[in-house]
N, C-alpha and C positions, 0 to 999 in steps of 0.2 A: 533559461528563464523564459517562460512563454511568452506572458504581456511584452518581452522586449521583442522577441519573433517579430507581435504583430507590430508594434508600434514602430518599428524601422522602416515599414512599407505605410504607413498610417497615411501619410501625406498625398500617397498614387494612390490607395486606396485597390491596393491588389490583393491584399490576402483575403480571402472569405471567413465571414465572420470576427473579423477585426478592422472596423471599418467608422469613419463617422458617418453621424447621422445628417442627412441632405437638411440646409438651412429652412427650405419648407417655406421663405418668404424675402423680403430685401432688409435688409444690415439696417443695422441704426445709423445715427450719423455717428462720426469718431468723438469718442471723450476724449476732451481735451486736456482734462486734469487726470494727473494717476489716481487710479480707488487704490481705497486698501484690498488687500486679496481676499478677506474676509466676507467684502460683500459680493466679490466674483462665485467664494464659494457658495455663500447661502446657506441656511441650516437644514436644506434640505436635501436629498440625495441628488440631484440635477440642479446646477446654476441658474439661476435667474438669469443671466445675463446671455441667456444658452445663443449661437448664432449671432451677437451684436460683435463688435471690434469696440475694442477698448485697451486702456493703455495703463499699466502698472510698473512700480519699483519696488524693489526687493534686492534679498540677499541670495546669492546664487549658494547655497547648501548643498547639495548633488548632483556634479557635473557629470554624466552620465552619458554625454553625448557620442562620445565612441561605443560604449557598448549599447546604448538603447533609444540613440539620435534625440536626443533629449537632457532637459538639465529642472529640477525642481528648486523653487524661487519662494524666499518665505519673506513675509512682512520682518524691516528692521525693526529694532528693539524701539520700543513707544510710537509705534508710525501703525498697529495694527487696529481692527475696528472697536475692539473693545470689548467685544461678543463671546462669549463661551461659548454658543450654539454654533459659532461658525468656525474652520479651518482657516489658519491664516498662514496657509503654503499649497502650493498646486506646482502642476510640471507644466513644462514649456516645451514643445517642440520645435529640435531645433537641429536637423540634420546633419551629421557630420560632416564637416570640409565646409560651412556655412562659414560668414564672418559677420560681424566677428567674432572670436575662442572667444569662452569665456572659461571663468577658475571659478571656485570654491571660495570663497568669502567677498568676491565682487559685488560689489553693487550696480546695480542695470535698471535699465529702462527698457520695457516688453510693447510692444503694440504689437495686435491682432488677434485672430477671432476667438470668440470663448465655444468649445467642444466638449462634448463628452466620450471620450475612447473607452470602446466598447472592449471587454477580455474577458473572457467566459460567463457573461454576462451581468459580468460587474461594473460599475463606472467611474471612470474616472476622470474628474475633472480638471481639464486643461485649457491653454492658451495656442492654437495653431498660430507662433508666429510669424511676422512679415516683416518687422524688424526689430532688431537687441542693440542700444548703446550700451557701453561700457562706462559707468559717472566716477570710477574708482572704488575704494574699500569699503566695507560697510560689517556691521554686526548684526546676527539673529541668536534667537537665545533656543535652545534643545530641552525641549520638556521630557522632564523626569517620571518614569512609568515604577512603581513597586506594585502595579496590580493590574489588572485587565480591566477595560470598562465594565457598566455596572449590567447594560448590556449591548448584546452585538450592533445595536446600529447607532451606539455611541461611539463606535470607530470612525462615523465619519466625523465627527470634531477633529478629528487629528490627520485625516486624509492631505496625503501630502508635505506635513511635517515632518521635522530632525528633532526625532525623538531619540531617548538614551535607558536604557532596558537596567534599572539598581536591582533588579533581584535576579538570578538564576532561574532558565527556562529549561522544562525539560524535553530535550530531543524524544517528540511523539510519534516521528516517522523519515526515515531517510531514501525512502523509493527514488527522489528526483536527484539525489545526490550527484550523483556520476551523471545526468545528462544534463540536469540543468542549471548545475552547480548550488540546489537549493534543497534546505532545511526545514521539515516541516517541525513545529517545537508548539510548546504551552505553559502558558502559566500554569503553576501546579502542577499534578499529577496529569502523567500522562493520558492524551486521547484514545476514549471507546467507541466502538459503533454503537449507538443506539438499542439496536435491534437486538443486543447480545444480550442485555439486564431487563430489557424491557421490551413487552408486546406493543406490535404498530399503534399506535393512540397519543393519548397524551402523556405518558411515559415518554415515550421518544421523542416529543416535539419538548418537554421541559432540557431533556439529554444535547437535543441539538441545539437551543440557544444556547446552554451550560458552554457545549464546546466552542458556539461559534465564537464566543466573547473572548474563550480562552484560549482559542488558536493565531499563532502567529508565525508565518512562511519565514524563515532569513532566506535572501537572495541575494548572489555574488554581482548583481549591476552589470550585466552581461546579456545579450542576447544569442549567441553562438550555443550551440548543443555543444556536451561533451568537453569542457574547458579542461585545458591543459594542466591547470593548477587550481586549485581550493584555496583562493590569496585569503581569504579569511578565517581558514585553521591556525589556530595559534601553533601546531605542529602536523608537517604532512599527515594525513589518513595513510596508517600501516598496521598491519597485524596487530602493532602492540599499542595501535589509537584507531581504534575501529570506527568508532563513533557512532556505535549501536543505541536504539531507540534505548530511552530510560536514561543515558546519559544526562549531564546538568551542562548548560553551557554558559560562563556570565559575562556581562560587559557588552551585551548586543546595543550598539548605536550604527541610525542609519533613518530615511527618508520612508514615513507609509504611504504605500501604495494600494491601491485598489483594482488586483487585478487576478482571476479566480483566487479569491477571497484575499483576505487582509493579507501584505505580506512587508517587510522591512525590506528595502532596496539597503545594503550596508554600505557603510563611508568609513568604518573603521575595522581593522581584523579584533576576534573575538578575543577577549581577558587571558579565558582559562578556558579550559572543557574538563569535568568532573567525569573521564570516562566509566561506562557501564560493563562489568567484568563477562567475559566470554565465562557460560556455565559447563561446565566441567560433565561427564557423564552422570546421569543421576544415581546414587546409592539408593537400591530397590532390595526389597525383604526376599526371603526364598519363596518360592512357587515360581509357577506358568507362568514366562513372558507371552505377552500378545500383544503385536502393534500395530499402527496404520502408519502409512507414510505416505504421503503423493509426492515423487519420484522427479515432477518439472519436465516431462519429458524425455524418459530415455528410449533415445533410439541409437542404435550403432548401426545403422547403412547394412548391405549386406552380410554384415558377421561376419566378412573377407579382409575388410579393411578397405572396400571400395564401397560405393555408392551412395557417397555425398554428394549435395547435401541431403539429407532426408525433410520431409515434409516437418517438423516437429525435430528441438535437439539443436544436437551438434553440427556445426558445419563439415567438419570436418576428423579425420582419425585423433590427431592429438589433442583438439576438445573432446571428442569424447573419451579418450582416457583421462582427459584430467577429470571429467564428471563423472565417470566409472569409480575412481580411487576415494573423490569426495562422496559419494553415496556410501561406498563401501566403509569407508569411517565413520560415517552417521550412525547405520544399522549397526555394525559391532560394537559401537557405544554403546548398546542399549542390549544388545544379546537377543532378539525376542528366538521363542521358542516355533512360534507363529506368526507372520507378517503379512496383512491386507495392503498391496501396494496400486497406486493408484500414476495412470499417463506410462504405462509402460507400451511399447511400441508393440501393434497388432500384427507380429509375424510368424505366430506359431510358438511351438513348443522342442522344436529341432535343436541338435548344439550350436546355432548358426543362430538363434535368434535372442532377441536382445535381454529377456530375460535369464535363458542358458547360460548366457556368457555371463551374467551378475552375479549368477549361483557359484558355476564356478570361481568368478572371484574374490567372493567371502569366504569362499573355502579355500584358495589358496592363503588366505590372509591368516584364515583360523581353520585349519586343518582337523581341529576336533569337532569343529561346529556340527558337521557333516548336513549341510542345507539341501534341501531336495525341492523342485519346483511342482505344483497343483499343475498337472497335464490336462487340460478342461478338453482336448481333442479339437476344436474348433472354436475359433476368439476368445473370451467372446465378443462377441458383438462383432459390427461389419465398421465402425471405425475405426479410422487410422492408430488411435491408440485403445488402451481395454485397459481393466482392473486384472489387478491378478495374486498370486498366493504360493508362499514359500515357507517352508516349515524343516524343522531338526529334527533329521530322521530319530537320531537316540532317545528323542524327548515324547516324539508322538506319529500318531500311525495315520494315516488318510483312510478312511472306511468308507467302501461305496465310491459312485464316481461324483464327479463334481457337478451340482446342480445349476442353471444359468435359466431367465427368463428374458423372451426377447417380442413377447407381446404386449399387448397394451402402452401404456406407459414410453415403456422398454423400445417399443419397434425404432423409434427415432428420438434425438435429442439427449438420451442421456445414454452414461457407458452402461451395457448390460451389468445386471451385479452378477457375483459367481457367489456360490455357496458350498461351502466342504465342511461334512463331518470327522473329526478324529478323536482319536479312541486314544487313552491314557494309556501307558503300558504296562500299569502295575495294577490297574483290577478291570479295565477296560470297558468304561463307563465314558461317554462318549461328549465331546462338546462340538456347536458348529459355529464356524466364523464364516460371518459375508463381508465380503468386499463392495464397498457404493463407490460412484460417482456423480453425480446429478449433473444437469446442465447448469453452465455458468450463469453468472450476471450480467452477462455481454447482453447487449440492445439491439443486435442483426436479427434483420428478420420476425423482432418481436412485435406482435399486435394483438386486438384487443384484452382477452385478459391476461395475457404474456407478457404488456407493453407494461413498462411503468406505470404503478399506480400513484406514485407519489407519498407512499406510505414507509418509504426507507425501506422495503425489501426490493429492490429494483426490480427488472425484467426477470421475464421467464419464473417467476417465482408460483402461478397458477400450474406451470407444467412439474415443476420441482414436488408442491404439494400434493399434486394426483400420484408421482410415481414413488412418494412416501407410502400413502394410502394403499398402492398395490404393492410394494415390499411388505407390506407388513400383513396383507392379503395373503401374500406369496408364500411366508414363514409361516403362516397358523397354518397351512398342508405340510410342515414338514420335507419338504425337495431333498432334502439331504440325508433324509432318517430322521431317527428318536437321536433328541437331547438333553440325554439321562442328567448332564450338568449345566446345561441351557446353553442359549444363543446369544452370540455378540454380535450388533450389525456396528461396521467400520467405516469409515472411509473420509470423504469429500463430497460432504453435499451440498455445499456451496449456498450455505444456509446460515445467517447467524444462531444464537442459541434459543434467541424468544419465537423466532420468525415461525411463519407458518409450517411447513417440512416437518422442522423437530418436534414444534408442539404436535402436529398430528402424531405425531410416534408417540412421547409421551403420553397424550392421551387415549392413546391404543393403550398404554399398560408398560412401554419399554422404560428403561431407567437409566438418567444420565450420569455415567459412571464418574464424572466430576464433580457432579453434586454434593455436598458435603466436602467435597475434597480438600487436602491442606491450602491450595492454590485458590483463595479465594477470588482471581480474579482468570480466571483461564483466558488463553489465547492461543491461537495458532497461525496468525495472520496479520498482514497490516495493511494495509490499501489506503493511500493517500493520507496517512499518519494518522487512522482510526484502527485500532487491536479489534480483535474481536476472532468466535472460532469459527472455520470452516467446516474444520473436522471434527468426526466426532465420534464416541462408542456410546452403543444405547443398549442395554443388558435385561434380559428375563429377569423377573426377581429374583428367582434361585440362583440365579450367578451375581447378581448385583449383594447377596448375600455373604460371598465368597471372594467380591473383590477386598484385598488388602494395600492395592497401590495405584492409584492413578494420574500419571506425570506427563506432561508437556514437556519438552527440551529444547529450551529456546534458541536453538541454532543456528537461526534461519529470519524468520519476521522481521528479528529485530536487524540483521544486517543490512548493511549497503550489497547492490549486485557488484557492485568493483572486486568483491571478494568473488565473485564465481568461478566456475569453467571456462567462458568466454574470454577470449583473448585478444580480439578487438575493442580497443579504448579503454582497453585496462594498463595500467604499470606491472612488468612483467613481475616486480618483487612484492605483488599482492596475494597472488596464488598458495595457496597451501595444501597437498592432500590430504585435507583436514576435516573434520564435518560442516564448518561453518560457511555456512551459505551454498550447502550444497543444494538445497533448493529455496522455493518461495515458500513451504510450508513446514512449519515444526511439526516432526514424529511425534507419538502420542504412543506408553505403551501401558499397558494392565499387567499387576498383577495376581493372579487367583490361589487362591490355597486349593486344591481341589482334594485333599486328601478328606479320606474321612472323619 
């Protein structure tokens, strides 16, 4: 749990960027009488009271002190100010091994100074104490939620209260699960990005209050990465309780907190968990499989079974065969006839390199499949990893060599794309698939139009849209030959749906082969408990004519990483070679009728 990270050092004031803010002048004198907390809170995002010493009672509601040096403190029942506009609970810091302990429905007496603790730069209002009596028992009453505020920043009325969750939340993202023992969830249906339904403006500024009101963190009260146990599953996380996003979880009770964004510190384990079912391989019509997959990194070290660890991947031989086996169950899920794969390790096209070795092992697995790898002769590209391309010899032929550009755009920052024509076997009429990768979201090194604009496509999104612009440059010359069935471009472009990138394609004339699709709401990704695609196929007319099937297979997004390859800080009986969670991103495949 982060805010508890910092807030354990809060008091030395040693972590960066988890810090209080310097008094800035001299204290008041001490109040002599306890206020209510109400008026410590204030109805505004920062206390009134910010830097004065002051002296309050309350009931102790979440003792926290072992995991987060701290305990939150709420006004007894009729003792509070009377205000709706104000919280009438806050935390108290109070370091572990301090005396004196306190419990869980005590009643106490706080002096000292009123702070604002700063966590990702949200605030939270607190009490830096100096000293806690014990006065004996006491009651607070847990306000009842069946709905989210009306909006986000009527979360602070309840900042710091023992609140009690009457409806069912839906699990909208589980990225921090296994490290920080926390749940990202919502009321309602589950969280989208922005950017995926709606262009930068005020579509996405109505989207992001929508979700900020409707997101709520559970958090295990722990400041330790990687906790030993998940005390607030009502049944361990195993294969057969995954607690994949879209899940229902009810009976959340626990202390809000404000710290990168709303989150429940919990006091109780949850009711029930309404799990979300593992999807099965999808049933797809006849024709031309075609997929994308971005792969998470496969690298095998030398292709010897030495030279770990590699830059990217597995640390070691037996991760990567356990990541070998989980890819290898993904893609023959899906059969594709064609596969644009994406983070595969830049070491050639040898039997020794890490694509070779994948080939062969789909074909040990299905010996009919008969896969054969796109030989591009050199990367492409001069980064560590590259795009690449594997295809069923029985199904279809490679024509010509493989096309790659590695100017413009291309020279730096994003993977070169590859581009291969192949020819059907039965009248020999020709389709081509490219492989994308664009540069990520990451914020290194990004400046002026590179740098966040504040517009929810983060960084690097001006270089993303130029090397749109010259893909699509690239393909009106044809690199690969005539494409008498038209062109597919694939991959990761690390682009939501509305965002600039795609709409340039789009408005070039390509067509998003999910549009209209039965999956009204597509995804391939999750990032801090917002869905939304990365990936993407975007199609000539002529082939967008001829598509019959366009699926997602949610494998992936919606898991926890406790299910991966990795075998540090996992339970050994989580592992399966199975497709799920064999990477960060859902396979996506097409099917085309191409007959005439």
């Amino acid at each position: 749990m982060r805010f508890g990270k910092c807030l354990a050092l809060v008091l030395t004031l040693l972590l960066a960027g988890c810090s209080l803010p310097e008094s800035g002048g001299a204290e008041s004198e001490q109040v002599n009488e306890p206020m209510p907390i109400g008026r410590i809170q204030g109805s505004e995002s920062t206390s009134p009271y910010l830097h004065q010493r002051v002296e309050v009672q309350g009931v102790v509601t979440g003792n926290f002190v072992a995991g987060l040096d701290g305990f939150f403190l709420q006004d007894a029942i009729g003792e509070d100010d009377g205000d709706a506009a104000t919280s009438n609970g806050l935390f108290v810091a109070w370091p572990r091994g301090s005396t004196p302990k306190v419990r869980r429905g005590e009643r106490v007496r706080v002096s000292g100074t009123v702070v604002e603790m700063d966590a990702g730069g949200d605030s939270q209002t607190a009490i830096q104490a100096s000293a806690v009596e014990v006065l004996g028992r006491g009651a607070a009453a847990a306000t009842e939620l069946d709905e989210p505020p009306e909006r986000p920043e009527d979360w602070e009325r309840l900042e710091g209260m023992w609140l009690r969750i009457i409806v069912p939340l839906t699990v909208s993202g589980n990225d921090g699960l296994l490290r920080y023992g926390e749940l990202a969830t919502s009321f309602g249906p589950r969280l989208f990005t922005p950017t995926e339904r709606h262009a930068p403006g005020s579509g996405t500024r109505a989207v992001e209050e929508d979700n900020a009101r409707r997101r709520l963190v559970l958090d295990d009260n722990r400041s330790g990465e990687y906790p030993k146990n998940l005390w607030y599953l009502p049944e361990p996380l195993s294969d057969s309780a995954p607690l994949r996003a879209g899940s229902l979880v009810h009976g959340a009770e626990g202390i809000l907190q404000h710290a990168w964004g709303w989150r429940l510190q919990l006091t109780e384990a949850l009711e029930r968990v309404e799990q979300a079912s593992r999807p099965p391989a999808p049933e797809l019509p006849e024709g031309l499989r075609v997929a994308s997959f971005n792969l998470l990194n496969w690298f095998n070290g030398d292709g010897k079974g030495h030279g770990f660890p590699t830059e990217r991947g597995a640390v070691n031989l037996a991760e990567m065969n356990r990541q070998r086996d989980k890819l290898v169950a993904a893609i023959l899920g899906i059969q594709p006839d064609i596969a644009a794969l994406m983070e595969v390790e830049n070491d050639g096209f040898g039997r020794s390199s890490s694509l070779a070795q994948l080939v062969t092992a789909l074909n040990a697995s299905w010996p009919e499949a008969g896969y054969r790898l796109v030989d591009a002769e050199n990367g492409p590209g001069l980064d560590v990893m590259r795009v690449a391309m594997i295809y069923r010899e029985g199904r279809v032929t490679p024509v010509g060599a493989a096309a790659t550009i590695s100017e413009g755009p291309f020279a730096q920052h994003h993977r070169v794309p590859l581009a291969q024509a192949f020819e059907l076997h039965k009248d020999g009429d020709r389709l081509v698939v490219v492989a994308n990768h664009f540069k990520s979201k990451g914020c290194g090194e990004a400046e002026a139009a590179n740098a966040d604009q504040g517009d929810g496509q983060s960084c690097w999104n001006a270089a993303r849209r130029e090397a749109a612009q010259a893909l699509d440059a690239w393909l009106r010359t044809e690199p690969a030959g005539r494409a008498d069935l038209g062109t597919v471009i694939l991959g990761d472009l690390n682009s939501y749906g509305r965002e600039d990138p795609v709409r340039a394609l789009v408005d070039a004339g390509w067509k998003d082969a999910f549009e209209g699709s039965r999956d009204a709401r597509p995804y391939s990704f999750n990032y801090r408990g917002y869905s939304g695609r990365l990936d993407h196929a975007l199609l000539t007319s002529v082939l967008k004519s001829r598509l019959r099937a366009a699926v997602e297979w949610h494998i992936n997004a919606d898991e926890s990483e406790a299910f991966d390859y990795h075998i540090r800080n996992r339970d050994k009986r989580w592992y399966r070679p199975d497709p799920y969670r064999s990477s960060d991103h859902d396979p996506l495949v097409l099917v085309f009728d191409l007959e005439e």
